[in-house]
N, CA and C atoms as an extended XYZ file, in Angstrom:
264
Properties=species:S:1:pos:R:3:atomname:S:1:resname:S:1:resid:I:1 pbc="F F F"
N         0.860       -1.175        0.000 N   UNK     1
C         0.000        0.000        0.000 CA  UNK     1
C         0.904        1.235        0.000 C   UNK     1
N         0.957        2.026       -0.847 N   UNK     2
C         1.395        3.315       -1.179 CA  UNK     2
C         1.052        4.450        0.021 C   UNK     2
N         1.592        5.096       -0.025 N   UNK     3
C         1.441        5.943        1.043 CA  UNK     3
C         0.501        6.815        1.061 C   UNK     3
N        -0.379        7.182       -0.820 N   UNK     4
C        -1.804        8.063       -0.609 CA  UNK     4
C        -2.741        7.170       -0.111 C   UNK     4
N        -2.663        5.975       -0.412 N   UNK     5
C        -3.720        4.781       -0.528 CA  UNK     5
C        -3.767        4.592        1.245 C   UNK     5
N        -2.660        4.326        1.610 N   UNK     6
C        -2.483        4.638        3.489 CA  UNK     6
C        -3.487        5.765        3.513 C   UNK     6
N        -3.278        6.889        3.680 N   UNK     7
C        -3.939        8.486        4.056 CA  UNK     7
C        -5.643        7.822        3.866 C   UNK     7
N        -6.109        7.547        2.402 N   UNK     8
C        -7.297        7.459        2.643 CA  UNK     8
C        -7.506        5.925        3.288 C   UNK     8
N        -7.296        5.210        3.750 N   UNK     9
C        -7.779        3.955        4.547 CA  UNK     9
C        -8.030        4.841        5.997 C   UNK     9
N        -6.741        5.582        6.114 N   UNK    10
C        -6.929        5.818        7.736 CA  UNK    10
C        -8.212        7.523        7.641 C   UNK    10
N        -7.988        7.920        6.787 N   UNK    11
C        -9.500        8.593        6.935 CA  UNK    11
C       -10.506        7.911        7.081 C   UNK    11
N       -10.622        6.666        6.347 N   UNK    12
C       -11.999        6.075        5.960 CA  UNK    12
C       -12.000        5.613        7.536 C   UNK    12
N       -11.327        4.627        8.195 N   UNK    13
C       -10.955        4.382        9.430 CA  UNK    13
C       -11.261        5.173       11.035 C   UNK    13
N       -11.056        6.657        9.928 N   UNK    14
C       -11.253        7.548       11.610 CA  UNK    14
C       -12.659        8.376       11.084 C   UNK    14
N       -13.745        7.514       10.317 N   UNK    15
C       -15.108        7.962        9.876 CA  UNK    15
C       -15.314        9.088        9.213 C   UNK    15
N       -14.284        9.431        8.419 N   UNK    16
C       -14.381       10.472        7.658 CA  UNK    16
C       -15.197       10.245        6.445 C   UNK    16
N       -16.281       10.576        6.239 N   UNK    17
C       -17.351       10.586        5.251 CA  UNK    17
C       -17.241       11.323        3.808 C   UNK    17
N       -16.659       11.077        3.152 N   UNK    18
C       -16.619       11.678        1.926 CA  UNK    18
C       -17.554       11.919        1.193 C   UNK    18
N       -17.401       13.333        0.364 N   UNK    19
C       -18.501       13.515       -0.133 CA  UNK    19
C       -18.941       12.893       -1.666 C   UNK    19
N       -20.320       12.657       -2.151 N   UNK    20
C       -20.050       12.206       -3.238 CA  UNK    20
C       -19.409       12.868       -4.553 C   UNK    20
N       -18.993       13.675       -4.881 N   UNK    21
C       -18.373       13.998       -5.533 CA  UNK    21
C       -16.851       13.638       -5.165 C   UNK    21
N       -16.428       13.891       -4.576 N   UNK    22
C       -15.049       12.919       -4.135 CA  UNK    22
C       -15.449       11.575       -4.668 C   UNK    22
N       -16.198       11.146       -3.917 N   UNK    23
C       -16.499        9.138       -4.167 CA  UNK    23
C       -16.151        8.888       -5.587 C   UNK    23
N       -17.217       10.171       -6.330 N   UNK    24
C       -17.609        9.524       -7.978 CA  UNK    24
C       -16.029       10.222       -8.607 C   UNK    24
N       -15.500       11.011       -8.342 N   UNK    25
C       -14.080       11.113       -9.284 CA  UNK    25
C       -12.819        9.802       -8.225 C   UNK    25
N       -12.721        9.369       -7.424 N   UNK    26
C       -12.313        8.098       -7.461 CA  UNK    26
C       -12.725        6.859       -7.426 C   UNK    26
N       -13.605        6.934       -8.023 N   UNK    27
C       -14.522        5.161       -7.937 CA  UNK    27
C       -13.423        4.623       -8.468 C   UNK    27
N       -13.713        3.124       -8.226 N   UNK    28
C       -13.019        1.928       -8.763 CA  UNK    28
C       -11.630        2.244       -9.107 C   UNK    28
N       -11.163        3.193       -7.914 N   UNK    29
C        -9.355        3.072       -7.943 CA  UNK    29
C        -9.082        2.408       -6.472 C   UNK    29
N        -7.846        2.309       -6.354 N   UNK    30
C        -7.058        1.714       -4.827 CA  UNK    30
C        -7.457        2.565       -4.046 C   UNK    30
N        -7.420        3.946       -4.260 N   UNK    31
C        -7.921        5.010       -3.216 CA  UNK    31
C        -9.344        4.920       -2.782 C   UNK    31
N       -10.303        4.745       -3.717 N   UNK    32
C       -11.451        4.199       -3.160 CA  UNK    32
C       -11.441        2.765       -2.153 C   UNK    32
N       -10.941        2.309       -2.961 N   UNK    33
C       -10.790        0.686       -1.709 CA  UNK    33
C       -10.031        1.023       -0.757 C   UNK    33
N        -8.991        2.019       -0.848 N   UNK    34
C        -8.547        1.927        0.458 CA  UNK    34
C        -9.779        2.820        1.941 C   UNK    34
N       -10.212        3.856        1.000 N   UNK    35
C       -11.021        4.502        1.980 CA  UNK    35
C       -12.602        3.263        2.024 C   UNK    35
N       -12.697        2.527        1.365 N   UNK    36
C       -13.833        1.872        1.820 CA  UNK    36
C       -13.934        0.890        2.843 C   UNK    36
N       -12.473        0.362        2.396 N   UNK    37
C       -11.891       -0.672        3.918 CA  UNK    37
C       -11.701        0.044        5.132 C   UNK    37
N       -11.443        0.862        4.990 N   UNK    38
C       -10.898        1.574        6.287 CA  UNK    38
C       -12.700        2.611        6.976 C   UNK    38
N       -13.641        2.867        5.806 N   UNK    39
C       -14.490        3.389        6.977 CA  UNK    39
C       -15.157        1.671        7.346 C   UNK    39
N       -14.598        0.627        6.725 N   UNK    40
C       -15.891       -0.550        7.153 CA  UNK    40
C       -14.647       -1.336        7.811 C   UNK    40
N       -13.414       -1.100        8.577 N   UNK    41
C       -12.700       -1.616        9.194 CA  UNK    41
C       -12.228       -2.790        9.433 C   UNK    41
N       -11.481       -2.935        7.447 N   UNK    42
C       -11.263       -4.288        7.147 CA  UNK    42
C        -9.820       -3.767        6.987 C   UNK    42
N        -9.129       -5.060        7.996 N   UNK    43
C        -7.591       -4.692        7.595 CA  UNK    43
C        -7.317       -6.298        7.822 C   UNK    43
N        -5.583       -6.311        7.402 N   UNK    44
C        -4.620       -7.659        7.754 CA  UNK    44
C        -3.476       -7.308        9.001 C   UNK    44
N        -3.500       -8.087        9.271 N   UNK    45
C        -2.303       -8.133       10.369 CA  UNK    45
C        -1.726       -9.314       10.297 C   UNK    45
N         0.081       -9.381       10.272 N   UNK    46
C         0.923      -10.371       10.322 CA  UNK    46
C         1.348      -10.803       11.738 C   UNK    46
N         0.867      -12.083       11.839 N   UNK    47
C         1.345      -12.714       13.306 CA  UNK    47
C         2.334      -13.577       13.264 C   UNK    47
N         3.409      -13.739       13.455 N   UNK    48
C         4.257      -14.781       13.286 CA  UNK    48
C         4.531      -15.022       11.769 C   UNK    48
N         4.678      -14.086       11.102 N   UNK    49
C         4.875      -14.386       10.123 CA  UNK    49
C         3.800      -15.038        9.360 C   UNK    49
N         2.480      -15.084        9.410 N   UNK    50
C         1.269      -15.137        9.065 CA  UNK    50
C         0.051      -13.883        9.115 C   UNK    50
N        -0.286      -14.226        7.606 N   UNK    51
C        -1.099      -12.935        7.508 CA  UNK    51
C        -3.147      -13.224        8.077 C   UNK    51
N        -3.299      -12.461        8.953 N   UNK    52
C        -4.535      -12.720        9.108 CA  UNK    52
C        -5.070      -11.435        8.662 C   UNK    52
N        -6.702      -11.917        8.398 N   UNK    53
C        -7.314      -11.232        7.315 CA  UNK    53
C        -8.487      -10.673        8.842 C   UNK    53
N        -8.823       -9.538        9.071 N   UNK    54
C        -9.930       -8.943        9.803 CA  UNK    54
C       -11.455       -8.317        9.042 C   UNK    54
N       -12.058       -8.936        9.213 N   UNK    55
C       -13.629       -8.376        8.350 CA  UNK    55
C       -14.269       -7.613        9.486 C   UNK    55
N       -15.561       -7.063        8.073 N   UNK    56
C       -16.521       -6.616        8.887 CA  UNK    56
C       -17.340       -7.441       10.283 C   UNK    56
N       -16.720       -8.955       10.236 N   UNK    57
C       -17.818       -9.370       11.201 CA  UNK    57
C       -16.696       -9.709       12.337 C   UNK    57
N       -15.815       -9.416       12.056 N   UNK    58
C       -14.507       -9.936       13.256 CA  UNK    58
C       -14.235       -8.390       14.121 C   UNK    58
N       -15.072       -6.771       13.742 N   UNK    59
C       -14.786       -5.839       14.457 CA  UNK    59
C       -15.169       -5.908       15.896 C   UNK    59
N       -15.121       -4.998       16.735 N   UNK    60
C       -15.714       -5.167       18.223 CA  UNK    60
C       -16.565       -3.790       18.314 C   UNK    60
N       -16.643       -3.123       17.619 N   UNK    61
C       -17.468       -1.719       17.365 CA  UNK    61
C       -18.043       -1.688       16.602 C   UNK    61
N       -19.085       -0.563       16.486 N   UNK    62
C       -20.632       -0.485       15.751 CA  UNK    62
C       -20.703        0.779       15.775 C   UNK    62
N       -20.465        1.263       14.307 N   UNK    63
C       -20.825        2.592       13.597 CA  UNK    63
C       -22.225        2.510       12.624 C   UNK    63
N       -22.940        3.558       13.017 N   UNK    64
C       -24.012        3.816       12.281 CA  UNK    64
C       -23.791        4.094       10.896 C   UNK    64
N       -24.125        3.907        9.915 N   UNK    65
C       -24.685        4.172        8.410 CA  UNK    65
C       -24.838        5.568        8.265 C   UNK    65
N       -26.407        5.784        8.916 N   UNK    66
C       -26.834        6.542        8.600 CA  UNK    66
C       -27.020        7.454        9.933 C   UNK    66
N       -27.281        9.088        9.542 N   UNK    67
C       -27.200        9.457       10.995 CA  UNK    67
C       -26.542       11.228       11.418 C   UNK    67
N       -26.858       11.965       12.126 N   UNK    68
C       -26.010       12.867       12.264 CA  UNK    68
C       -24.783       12.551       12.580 C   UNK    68
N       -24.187       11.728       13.359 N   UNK    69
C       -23.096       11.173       13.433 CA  UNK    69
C       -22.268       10.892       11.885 C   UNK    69
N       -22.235       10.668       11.013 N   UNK    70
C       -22.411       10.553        9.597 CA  UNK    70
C       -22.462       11.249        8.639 C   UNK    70
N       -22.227       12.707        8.994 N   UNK    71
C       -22.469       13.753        8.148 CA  UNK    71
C       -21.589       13.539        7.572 C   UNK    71
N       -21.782       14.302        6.014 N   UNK    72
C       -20.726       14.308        4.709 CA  UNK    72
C       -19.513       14.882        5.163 C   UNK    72
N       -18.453       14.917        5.279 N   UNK    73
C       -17.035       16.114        5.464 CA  UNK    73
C       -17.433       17.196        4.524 C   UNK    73
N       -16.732       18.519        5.059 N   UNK    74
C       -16.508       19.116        3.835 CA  UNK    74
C       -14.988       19.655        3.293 C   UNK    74
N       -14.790       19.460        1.905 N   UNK    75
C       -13.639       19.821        1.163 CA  UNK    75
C       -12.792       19.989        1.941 C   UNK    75
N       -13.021       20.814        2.243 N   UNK    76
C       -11.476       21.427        3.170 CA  UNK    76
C       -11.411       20.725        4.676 C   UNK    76
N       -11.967       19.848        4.620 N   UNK    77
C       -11.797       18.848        5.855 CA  UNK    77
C       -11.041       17.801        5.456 C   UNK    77
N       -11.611       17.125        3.892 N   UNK    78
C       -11.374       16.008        3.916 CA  UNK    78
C        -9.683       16.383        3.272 C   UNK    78
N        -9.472       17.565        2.531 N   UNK    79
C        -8.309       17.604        2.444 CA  UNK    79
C        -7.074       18.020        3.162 C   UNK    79
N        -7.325       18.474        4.803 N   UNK    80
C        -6.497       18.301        5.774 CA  UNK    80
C        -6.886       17.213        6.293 C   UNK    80
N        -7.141       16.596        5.664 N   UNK    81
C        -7.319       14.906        6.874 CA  UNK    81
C        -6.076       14.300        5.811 C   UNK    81
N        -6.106       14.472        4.569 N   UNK    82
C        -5.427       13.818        3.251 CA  UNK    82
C        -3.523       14.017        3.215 C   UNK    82
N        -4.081       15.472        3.471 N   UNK    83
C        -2.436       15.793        3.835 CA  UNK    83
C        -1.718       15.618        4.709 C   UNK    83
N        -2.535       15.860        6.453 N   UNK    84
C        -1.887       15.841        7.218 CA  UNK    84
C        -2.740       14.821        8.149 C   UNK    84
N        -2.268       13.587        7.998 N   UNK    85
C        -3.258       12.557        8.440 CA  UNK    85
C        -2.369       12.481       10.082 C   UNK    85
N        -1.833       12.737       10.559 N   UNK    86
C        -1.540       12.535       11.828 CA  UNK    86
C        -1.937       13.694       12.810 C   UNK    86
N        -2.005       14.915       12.134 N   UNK    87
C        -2.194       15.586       12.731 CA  UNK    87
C        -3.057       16.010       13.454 C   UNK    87
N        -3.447       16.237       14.938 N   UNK    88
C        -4.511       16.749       15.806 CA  UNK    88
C        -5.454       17.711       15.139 C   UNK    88
């Protein structure tokens, strides 16, 4: 995983909601999958030198869909989340 493809997993990850216009100019790239895994909190982890696979049904938390909680980002949110993904 490339290091933009990182940025959007861990947005998607820390429930950052993109708007659709974002969505529809990256559909069906890595950047979309990465932000789709990461808001539905599908990752791998290597144990011993074995890769385990984590799904939607192996999480321990429960995010709503739909919801004020859920609101769209806007622009200039989602693009300091993009650039400066560590930052407070």
């Amino acid at each position: 995983m490339n290091n933009l493809t990182l940025r959007f997993f861990l947005a998607g990850y820390a429930g950052l909601l993109l708007p659709r216009a974002i969505r529809r100019l990256i559909a069906r790239t890595n950047m979309h999958r990465a932000w789709l895994s990461g808001d539905m909190g599908v990752y791998n982890e290597y144990h011993n030198d074995e890769k385990i696979f984590f799904g939607v049904c192996d999480r321990e938390w429960f995010q709503y869909r739909k919801g004020p909680s859920r609101a769209t980002a806007k622009f200039q949110k989602v693009v300091k989340v993009l650039l400066f993904p560590f930052h407070n």
